[in-house]
C-alpha positions in Angstrom: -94.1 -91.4 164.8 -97.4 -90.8 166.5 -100.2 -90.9 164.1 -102.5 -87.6 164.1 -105.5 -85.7 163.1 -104.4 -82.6 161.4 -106.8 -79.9 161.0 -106.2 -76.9 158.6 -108.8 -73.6 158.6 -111.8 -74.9 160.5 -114.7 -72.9 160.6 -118.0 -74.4 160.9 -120.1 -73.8 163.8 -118.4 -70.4 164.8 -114.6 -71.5 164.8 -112.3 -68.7 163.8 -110.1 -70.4 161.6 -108.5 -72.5 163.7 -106.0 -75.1 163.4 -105.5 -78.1 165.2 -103.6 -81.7 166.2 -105.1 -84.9 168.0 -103.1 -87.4 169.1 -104.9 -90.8 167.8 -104.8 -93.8 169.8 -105.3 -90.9 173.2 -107.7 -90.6 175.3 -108.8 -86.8 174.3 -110.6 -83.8 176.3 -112.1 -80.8 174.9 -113.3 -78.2 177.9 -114.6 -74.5 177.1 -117.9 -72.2 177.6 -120.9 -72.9 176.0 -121.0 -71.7 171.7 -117.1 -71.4 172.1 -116.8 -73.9 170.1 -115.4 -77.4 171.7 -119.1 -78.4 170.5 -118.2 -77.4 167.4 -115.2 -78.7 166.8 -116.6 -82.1 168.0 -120.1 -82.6 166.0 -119.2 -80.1 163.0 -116.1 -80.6 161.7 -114.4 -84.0 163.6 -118.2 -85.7 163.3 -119.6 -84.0 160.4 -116.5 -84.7 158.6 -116.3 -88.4 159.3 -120.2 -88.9 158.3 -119.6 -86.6 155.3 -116.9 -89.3 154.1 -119.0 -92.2 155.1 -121.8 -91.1 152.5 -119.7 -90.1 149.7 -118.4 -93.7 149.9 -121.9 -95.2 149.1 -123.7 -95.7 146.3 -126.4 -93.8 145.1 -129.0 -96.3 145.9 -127.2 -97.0 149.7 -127.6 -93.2 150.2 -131.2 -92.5 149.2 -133.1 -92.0 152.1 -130.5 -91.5 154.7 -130.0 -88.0 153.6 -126.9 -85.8 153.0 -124.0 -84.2 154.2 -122.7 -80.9 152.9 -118.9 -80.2 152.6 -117.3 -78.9 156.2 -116.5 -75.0 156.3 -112.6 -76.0 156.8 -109.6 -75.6 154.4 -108.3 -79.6 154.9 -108.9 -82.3 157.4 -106.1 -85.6 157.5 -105.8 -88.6 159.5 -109.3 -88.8 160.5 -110.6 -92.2 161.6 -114.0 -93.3 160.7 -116.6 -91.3 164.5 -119.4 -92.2 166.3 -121.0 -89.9 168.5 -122.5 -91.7 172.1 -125.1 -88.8 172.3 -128.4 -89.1 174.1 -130.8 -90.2 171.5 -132.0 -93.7 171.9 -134.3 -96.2 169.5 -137.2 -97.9 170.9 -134.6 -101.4 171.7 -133.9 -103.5 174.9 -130.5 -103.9 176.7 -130.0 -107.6 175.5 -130.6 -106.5 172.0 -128.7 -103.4 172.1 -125.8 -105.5 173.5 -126.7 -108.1 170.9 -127.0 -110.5 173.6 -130.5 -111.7 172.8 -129.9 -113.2 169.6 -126.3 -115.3 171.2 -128.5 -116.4 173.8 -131.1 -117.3 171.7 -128.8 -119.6 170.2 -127.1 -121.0 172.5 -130.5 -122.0 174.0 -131.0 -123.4 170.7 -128.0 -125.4 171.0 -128.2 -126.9 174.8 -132.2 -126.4 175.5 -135.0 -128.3 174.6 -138.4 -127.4 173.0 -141.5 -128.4 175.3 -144.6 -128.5 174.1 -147.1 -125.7 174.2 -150.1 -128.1 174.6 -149.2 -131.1 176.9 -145.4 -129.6 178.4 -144.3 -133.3 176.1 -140.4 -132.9 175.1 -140.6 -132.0 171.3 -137.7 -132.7 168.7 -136.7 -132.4 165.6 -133.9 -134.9 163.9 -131.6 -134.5 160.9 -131.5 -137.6 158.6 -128.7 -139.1 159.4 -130.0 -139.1 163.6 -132.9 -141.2 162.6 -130.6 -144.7 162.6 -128.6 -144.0 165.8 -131.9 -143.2 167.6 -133.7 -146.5 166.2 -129.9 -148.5 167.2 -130.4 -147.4 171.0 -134.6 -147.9 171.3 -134.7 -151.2 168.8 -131.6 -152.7 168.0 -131.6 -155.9 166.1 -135.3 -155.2 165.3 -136.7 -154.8 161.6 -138.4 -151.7 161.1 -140.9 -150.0 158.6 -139.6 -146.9 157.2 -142.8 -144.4 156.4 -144.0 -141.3 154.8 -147.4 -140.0 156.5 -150.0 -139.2 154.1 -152.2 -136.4 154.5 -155.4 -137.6 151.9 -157.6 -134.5 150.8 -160.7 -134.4 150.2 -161.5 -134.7 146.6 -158.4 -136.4 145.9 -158.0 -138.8 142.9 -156.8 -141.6 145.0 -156.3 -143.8 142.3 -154.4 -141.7 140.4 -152.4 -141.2 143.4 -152.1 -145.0 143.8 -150.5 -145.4 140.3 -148.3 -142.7 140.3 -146.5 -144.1 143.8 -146.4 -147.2 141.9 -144.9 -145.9 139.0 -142.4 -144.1 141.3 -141.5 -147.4 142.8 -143.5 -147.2 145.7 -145.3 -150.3 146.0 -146.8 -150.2 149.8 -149.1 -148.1 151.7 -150.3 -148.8 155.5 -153.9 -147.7 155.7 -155.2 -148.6 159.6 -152.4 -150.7 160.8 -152.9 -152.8 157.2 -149.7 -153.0 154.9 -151.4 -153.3 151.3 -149.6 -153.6 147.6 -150.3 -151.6 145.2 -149.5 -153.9 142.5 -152.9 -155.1 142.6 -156.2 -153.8 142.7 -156.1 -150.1 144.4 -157.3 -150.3 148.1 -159.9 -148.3 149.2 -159.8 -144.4 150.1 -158.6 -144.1 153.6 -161.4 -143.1 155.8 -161.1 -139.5 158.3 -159.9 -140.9 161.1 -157.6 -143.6 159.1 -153.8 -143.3 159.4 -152.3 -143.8 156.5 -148.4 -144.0 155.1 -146.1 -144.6 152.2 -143.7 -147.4 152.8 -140.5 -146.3 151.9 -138.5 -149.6 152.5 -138.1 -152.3 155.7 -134.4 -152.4 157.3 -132.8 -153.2 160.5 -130.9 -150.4 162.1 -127.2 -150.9 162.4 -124.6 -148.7 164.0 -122.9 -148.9 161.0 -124.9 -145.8 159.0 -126.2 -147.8 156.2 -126.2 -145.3 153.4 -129.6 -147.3 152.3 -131.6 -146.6 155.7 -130.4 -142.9 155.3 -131.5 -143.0 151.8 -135.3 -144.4 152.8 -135.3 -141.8 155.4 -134.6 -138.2 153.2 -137.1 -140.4 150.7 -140.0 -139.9 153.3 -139.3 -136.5 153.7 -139.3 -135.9 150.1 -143.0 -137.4 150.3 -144.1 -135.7 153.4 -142.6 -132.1 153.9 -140.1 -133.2 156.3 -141.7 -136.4 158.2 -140.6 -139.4 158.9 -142.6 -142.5 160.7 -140.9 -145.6 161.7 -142.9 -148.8 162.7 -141.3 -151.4 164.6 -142.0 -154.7 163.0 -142.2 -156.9 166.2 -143.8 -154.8 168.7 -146.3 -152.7 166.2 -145.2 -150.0 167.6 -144.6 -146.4 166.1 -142.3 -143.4 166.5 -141.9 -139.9 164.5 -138.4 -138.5 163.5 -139.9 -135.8 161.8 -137.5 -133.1 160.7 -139.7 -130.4 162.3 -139.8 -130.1 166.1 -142.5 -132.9 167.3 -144.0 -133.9 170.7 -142.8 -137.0 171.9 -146.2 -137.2 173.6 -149.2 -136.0 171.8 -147.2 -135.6 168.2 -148.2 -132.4 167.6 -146.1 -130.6 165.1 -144.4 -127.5 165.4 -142.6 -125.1 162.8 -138.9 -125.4 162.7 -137.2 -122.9 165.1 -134.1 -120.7 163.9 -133.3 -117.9 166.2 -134.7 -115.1 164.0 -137.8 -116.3 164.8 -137.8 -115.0 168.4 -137.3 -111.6 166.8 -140.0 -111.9 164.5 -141.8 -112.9 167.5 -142.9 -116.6 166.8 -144.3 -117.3 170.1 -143.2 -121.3 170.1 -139.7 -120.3 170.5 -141.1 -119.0 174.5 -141.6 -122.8 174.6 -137.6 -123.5 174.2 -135.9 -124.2 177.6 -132.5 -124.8 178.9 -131.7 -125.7 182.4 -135.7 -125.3 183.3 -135.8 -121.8 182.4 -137.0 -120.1 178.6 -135.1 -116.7 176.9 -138.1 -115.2 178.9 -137.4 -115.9 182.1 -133.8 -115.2 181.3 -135.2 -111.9 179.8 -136.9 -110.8 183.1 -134.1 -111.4 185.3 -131.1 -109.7 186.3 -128.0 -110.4 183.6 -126.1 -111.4 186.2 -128.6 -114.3 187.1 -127.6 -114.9 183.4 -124.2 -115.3 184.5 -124.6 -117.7 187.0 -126.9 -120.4 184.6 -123.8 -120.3 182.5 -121.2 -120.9 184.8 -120.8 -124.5 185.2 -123.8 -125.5 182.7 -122.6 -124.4 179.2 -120.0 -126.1 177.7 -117.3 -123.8 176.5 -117.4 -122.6 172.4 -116.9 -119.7 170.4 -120.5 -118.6 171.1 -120.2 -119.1 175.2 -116.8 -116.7 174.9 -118.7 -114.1 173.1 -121.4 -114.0 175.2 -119.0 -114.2 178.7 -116.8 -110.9 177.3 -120.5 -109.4 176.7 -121.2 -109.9 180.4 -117.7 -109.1 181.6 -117.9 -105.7 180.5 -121.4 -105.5 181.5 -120.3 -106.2 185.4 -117.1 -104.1 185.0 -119.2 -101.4 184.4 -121.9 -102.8 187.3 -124.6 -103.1 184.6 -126.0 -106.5 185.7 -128.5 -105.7 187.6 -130.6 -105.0 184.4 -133.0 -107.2 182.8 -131.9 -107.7 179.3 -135.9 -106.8 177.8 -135.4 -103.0 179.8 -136.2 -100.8 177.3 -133.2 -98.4 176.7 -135.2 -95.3 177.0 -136.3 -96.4 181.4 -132.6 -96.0 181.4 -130.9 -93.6 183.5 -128.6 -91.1 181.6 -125.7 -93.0 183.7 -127.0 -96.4 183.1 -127.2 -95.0 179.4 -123.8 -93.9 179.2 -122.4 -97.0 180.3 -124.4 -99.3 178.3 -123.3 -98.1 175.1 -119.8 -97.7 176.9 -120.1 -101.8 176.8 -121.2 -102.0 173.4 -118.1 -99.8 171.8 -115.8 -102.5 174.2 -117.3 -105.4 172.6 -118.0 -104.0 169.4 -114.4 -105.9 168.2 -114.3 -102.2 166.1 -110.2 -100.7 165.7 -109.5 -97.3 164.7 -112.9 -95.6 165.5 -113.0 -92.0 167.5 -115.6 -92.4 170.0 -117.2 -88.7 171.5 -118.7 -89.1 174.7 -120.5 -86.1 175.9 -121.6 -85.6 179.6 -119.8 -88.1 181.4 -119.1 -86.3 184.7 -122.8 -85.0 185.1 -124.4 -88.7 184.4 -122.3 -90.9 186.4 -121.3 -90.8 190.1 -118.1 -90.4 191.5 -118.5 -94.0 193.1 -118.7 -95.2 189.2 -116.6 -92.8 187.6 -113.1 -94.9 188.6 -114.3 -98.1 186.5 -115.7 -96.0 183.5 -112.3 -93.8 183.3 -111.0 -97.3 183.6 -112.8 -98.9 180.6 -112.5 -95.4 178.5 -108.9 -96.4 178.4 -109.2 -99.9 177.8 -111.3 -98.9 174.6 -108.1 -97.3 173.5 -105.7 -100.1 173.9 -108.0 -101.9 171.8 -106.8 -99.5 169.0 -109.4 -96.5 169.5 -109.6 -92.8 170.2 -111.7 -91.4 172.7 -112.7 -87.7 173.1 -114.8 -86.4 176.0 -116.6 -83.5 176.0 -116.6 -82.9 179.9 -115.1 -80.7 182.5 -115.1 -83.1 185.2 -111.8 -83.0 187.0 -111.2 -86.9 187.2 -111.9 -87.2 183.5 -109.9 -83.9 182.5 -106.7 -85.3 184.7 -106.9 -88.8 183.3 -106.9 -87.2 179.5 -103.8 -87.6 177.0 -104.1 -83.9 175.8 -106.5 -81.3 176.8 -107.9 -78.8 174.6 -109.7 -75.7 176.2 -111.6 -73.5 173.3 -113.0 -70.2 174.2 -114.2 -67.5 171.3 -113.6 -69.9 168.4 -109.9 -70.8 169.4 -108.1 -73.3 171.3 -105.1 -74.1 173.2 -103.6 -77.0 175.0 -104.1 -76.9 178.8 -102.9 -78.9 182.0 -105.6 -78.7 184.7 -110.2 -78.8 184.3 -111.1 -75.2 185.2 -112.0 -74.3 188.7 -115.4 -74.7 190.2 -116.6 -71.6 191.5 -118.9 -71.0 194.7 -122.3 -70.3 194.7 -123.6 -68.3 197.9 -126.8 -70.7 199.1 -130.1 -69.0 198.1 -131.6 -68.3 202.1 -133.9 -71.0 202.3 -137.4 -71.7 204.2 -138.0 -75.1 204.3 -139.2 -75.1 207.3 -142.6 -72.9 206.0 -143.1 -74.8 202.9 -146.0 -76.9 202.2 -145.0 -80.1 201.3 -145.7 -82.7 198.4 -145.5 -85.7 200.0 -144.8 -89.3 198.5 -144.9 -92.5 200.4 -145.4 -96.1 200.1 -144.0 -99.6 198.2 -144.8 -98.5 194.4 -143.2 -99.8 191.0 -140.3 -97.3 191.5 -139.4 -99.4 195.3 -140.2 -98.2 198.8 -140.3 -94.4 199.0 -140.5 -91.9 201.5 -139.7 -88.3 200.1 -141.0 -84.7 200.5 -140.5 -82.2 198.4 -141.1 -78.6 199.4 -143.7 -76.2 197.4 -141.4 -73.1 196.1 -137.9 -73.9 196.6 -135.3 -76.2 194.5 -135.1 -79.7 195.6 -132.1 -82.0 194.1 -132.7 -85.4 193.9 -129.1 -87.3 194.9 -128.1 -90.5 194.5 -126.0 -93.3 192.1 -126.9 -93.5 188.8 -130.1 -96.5 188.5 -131.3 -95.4 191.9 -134.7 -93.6 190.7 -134.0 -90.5 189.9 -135.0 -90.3 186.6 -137.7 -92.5 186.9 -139.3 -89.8 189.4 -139.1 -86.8 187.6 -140.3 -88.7 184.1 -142.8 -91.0 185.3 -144.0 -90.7 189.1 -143.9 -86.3 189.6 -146.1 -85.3 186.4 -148.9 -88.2 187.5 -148.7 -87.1 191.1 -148.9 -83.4 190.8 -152.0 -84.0 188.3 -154.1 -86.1 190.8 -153.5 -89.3 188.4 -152.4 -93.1 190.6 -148.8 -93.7 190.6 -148.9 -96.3 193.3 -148.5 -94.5 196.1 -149.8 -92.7 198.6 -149.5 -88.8 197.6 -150.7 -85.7 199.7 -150.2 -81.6 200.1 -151.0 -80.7 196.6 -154.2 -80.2 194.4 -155.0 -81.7 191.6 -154.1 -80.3 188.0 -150.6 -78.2 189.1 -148.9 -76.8 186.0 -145.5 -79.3 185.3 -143.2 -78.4 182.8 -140.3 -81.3 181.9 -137.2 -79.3 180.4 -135.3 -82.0 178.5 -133.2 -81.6 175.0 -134.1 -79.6 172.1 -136.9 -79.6 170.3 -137.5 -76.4 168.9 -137.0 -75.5 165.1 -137.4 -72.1 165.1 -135.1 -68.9 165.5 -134.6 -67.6 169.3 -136.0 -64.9 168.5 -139.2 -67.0 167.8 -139.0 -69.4 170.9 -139.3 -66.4 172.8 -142.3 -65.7 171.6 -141.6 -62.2 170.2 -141.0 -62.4 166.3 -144.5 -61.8 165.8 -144.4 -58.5 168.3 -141.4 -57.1 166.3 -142.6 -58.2 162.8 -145.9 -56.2 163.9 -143.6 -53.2 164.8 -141.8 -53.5 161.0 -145.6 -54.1 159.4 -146.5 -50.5 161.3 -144.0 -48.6 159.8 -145.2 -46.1 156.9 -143.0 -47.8 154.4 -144.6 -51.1 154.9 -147.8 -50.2 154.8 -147.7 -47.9 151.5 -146.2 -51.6 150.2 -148.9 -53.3 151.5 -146.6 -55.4 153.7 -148.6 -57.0 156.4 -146.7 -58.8 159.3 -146.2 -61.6 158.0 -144.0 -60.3 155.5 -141.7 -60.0 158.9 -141.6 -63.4 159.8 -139.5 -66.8 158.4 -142.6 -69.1 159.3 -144.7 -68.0 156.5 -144.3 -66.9 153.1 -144.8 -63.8 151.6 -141.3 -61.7 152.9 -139.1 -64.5 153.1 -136.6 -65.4 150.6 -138.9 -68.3 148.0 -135.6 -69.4 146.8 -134.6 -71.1 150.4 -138.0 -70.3 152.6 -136.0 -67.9 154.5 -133.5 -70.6 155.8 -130.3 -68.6 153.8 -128.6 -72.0 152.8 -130.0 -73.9 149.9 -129.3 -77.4 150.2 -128.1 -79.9 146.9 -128.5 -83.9 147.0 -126.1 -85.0 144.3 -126.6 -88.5 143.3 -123.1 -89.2 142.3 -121.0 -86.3 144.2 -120.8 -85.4 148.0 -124.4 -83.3 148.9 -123.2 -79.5 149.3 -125.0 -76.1 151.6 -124.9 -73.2 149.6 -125.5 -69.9 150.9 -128.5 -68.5 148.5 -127.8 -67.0 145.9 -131.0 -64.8 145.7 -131.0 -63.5 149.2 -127.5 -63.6 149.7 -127.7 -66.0 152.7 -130.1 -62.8 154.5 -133.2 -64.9 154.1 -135.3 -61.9 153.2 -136.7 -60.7 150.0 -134.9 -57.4 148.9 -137.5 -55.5 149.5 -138.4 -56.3 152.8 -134.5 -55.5 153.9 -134.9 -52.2 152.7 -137.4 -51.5 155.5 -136.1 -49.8 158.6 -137.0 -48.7 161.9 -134.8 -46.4 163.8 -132.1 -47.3 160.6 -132.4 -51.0 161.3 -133.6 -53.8 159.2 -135.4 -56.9 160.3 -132.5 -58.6 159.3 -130.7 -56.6 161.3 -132.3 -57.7 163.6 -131.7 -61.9 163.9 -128.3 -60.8 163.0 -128.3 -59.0 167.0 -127.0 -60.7 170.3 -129.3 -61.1 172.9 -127.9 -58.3 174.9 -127.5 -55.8 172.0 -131.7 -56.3 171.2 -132.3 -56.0 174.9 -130.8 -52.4 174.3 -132.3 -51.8 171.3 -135.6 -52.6 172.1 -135.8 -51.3 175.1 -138.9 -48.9 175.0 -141.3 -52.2 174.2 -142.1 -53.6 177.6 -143.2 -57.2 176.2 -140.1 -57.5 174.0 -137.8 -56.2 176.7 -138.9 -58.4 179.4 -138.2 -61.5 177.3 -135.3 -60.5 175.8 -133.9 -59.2 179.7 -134.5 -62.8 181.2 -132.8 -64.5 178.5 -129.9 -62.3 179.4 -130.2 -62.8 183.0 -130.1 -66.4 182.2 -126.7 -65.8 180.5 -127.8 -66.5 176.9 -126.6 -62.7 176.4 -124.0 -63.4 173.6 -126.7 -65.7 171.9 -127.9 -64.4 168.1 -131.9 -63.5 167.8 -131.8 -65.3 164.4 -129.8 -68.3 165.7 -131.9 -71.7 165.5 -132.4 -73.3 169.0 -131.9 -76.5 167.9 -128.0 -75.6 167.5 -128.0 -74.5 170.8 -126.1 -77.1 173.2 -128.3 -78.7 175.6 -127.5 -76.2 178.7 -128.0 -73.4 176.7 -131.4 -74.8 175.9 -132.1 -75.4 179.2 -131.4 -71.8 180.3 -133.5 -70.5 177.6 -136.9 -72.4 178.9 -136.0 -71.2 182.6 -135.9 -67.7 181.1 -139.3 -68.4 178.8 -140.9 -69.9 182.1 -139.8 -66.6 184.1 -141.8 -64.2 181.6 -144.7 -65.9 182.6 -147.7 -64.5 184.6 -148.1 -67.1 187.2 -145.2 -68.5 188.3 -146.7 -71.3 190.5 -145.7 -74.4 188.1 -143.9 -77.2 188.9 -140.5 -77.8 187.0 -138.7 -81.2 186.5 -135.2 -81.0 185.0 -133.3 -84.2 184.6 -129.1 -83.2 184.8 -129.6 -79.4 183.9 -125.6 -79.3 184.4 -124.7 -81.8 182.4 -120.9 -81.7 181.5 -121.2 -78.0 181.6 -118.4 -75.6 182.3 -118.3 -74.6 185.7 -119.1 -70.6 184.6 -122.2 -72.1 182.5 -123.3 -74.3 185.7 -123.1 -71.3 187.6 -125.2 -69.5 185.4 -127.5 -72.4 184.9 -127.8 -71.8 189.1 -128.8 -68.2 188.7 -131.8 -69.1 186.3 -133.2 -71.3 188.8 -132.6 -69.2 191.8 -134.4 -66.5 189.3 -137.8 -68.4 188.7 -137.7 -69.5 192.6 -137.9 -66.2 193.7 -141.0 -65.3 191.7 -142.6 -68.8 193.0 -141.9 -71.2 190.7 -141.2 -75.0 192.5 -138.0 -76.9 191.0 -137.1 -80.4 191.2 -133.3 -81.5 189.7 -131.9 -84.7 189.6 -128.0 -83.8 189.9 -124.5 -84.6 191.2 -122.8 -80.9 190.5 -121.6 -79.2 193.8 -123.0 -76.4 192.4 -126.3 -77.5 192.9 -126.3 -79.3 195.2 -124.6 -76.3 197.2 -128.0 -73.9 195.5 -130.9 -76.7 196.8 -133.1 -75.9 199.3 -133.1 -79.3 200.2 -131.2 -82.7 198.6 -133.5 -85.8 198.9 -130.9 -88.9 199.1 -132.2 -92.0 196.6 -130.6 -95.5 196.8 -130.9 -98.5 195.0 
């Protein structure tokens, strides 16, 4: 029978009860409108759920710090594997450490490399005990040799003292400046600075044989000397170190012994370890593929070399070797992003894990979206289950089962939803001014011009710049700063404005800059001011009005050290975040928290007669964020909803004559919510704004004024 995840009553993030079954061991594909909950049903109940359970099975200790989870709004929940969300957050790592690459590498050029030293490029090397006879059998066989400890002598030493106590321990020989001398006489003289001087441990000829009493005489002199060993050859005078530590063959300088967490500790003698002429950082700097050819035909095979060749297949199945394994994550395209951790779930060796991909079909091409589909399903015939939140049709047709949620609800569909036409914006390139960028820089050759007022796309496959220009090279060229090239046809000092994810933590009502206008209107009422209520009384950023049992946020939050953490709604405000008497206040019969409790549209209605609040309110709408709550927190919104809402901020504005960079603003939208993202920009570029996109979406790329081709 096929195994599933039942869900019973789920609620959370705006679902209306719903019930549901996943097919595990399925690739899985939840479509739908932005806020109708296939966000929802993803992050707060399937992901929430699975994290929720993951705490409650720590300790106390384990979970201090990491922070809790509070029960999910649903009536039962079975079958559910242990999630991870691939979102878009990423730590400050490189791609061979987030592969876990650097640290097999690291070893294996532990294992087949050779230290060099840092001061005279001498072959240095360290030997276990039981090397030291085989070494001496090949350079002096037949030959009688001195076995030694090196003495260090401080100053102020009592070096008679010293001299009895060897004795005592048996020790009954020291070599002071090429002189053997007993010590079962009078004690010699202190050793001088510049004097070499030893312990002789015992005199034996090397045999192949092992003899248990050279090996013995050997881990002796290390006992003496913190790991050294010094043998003299009898005949010849001459010397050699088998030191346990790594030592120059050359010069004899010394060098801490080398384990591979060193390198991430950054101990800079492992840069000096080399294997097949080149060091971990030349193999850092270079392509991962060039990784893959120094292998080939160099590396013996082992457990270690297997691990690290099904790390690099998947890497090249998903045409990821042309990174350097020390590129940090966050230089990363969103596509080159996607796949990377795509690689690390393959080669995670993890079963029974529900991986959530969001975004596919916005951050990968269509000539890369074959081999990730591809590798999607070979992560679940490795014994996973893989939901996509996308509405790309490649991805929606390849799915197992198809969920399409609108209002709270979903049901099982067939078929992605169609892509509706956009009617092109009538464009004027042709009288634009120009910003123009040319030259060889550190993003590669360029050539582009992008047109002053109008919405230029920047197209191409995923690693080919795109990012990389609208992060790095645009904001330092439209301010005057050097990128490396040679920029013209702007001033210095333009206005730029990056819309990326969320980062608000306010109410929408607040991001739109008009809480403090309306809490003014409530603080003007009569009844307010006969109770002394000034605006701030109005407002959730400051104390005074707000509920002081949960500072206005109408949850209150418990970390229970021994139970799962819980989200109550407040018990002294009743979850309306205002103090009683503050709710009591009206104007035209409606309370402040009427008011966050109102859509969008409803507000724009209601406060109609207040130009300020009305124009903000209006191109929110306009943007298509109608349906949207005034009290809702922007950071719940999902990302294209976000996005809308700074287009519609940046359209209130006086001057309109800013630049604006948007990485992806379709993402893995639904085609209704691209369309609507493509009215907000068509919006701001008729009252002047300039808009640069990096994008794939017909729908966009049917609304640009112009589409500037990028290739690797």
């Amino acid at each position: 029978m096929e195994e599933r995840i039942k869900i019973s009553g789920a609620r959370a993030g705006g679902l209306r009860d719903i019930d549901l079954e996943l097919a595990l061991g399925k690739v899985l594909c939840f479509t739908g409108r932005s806020s109708n909950g296939r966000l929802a049903m993803a992050m707060d109940v399937l992901y929430a759920e699975s994290r929720r359970r993951y705490m409650q099975a720590l300790s106390p200790v384990e979970r201090e710090g990491i922070g809790g989870v509070g029960k999910v709004d649903l009536d039962e929940i079975t079958g559910l594997p242990p999630a991870i969300y691939l979102g878009s957050k990423r730590r400050g790592r490189s791609v061979g450490d987030y592969l876990q690459l650097d640290g097999m590498l690291i070893q294996l050029v532990m294992e087949n490399g050779q230290m060099h030293c840092a001061d005279c490029g001498g072959v240095c090397r360290g030997y276990e005990a039981a090397e030291v006879e085989t070494e001496l059998v090949k350079l002096h066989p037949g030959k009688r040799c001195l076995i030694m400890a090196p003495l260090q002598v401080r100053e102020g030493i009592d070096w008679g003292g010293f001299c009895r106590e060897l004795a005592l321990g048996g020790f009954l020989r020291v070599m002071i400046a090429g002189e053997v001398i007993r010590l079962d006489g009078e004690v010699p003289a202190l050793p001088k600075a510049d004097d070499d001087a030893y312990v002789v441990i015992d005199r034996l000829v090397p045999t192949p044989d092992s003899n248990v009493r050279f090996l013995e005489a050997v881990r002796l002199s290390r006992s003496i000397s913190s790991g050294q060993t010094t043998v003299l050859e009898v005949g010849s005078g001459a010397t050699l170190d088998f030191n346990q530590q790594p030592t120059c063959g050359d010069c004899g300088r010394q060098y801490e012994e080398l384990i591979a967490n060193n390198y991430a500790s950054g101990d800079a003698n492992m840069q000096n370890m080399y294997m097949f002429g080149r060091s971990f950082t030349d193999l850092a700097e270079g392509k991962i593929a060039d990784v893959q050819i120094l292998l080939d035909g160099n590396v013996p095979e082992s457990n270690l070399r297997a691990k690290i060749n099904a790390i690099l297949l998947e890497v090249g199945n998903l045409q990821l070797d042309h990174l350097a394994l020390n590129r940090r994550v966050e230089t990363l395209s969103g596509g080159e992003w996607l796949r990377l951790q795509l690689a690390a779930c393959l080669t995670s060796g993890l079963m029974g894990i529900l991986y959530i991909f969001e975004g596919i079909g916005g951050q990968v091409g269509t000539d890369l979206l074959p081999a990730v589909v591809g590798r999607l399903r070979h992560l679940v015939q490795l014994g996973n289950t893989v939901l996509i939140l996308d509405h790309h049709h490649d991805l929606v047709a390849d799915a197992d089962q198809v969920w399409d949620f609108s209002d709270g609800r979903a049901m099982l569909v067939t078929s992605a939803p169609a892509v509706p036409k956009v009617t092109r914006r009538s464009a004027k390139v042709g009288n634009y001014e120009f910003l123009t960028i040319v030259g060889m820089g550190p993003l590669g050759e360029l050539s582009i011009e992008l047109p002053q007022g109008a919405l230029t796309c920047l197209h191409g496959p995923s690693g080919c710049g795109k990012t990389r220009i609208l992060r790095d090279l645009l904001p330092s060229a439209l301010k005057g700063k050097a990128t490396g090239y040679a920029v013209s046809g702007v001033g210095r000092n333009n206005r730029v404005v990056t819309l990326g994810d969320r980062v608000g933590r306010d109410t929408l009502l607040a991001e739109m800059g008009v809480f403090e206008r309306i809490a003014g209107l409530y603080a003007a009422s009569a009844v307010a001011k006969a109770q002394g209520w000034g605006r701030a009384a109005f407002m959730l950023d400051k104390p005074g009005g707000r509920c002081p049992s949960c500072e206005g946020l109408g949850q209150r939050h418990f970390d229970l050290e021994f139970l799962e953490d819980i989200s109550l709604k407040c018990e002294v405000c009743e979850g309306l975040r205002f103090r009683s008497e503050i709710r009591e206040i009206t104007l035209r019969g409606i309370s402040i928290v009427d008011v966050l409790a109102m859509t969008v549209e409803r507000g724009l209605r209601h406060f109609a007669r207040d130009a300020k609040i009305k124009a903000s309110l209006e191109a929110a709408d306009l943007c298509g964020l109608g349906y949207l709550s005034l009290g809702q927190n922007v950071r719940k919104l999902e990302r294209g909803e976000w996005l809308r809402l700074g287009l519609a901020l940046e359209s209130t504005r006086k001057s309109h004559r800013s630049w604006l960079l948007i990485d992806e603003p379709a993402g893995g939208d639904h085609p209704q919510d691209v369309q609507q993202m493509v009215m907000a920009l068509q919006l701001l570029l008729e009252k002047g704004a300039t808009i640069v996109v990096a994008e794939r979406h017909p729908l966009i790329l049917a609304a640009a004024d112009k589409v500037v081709e990028l290739h690797p």
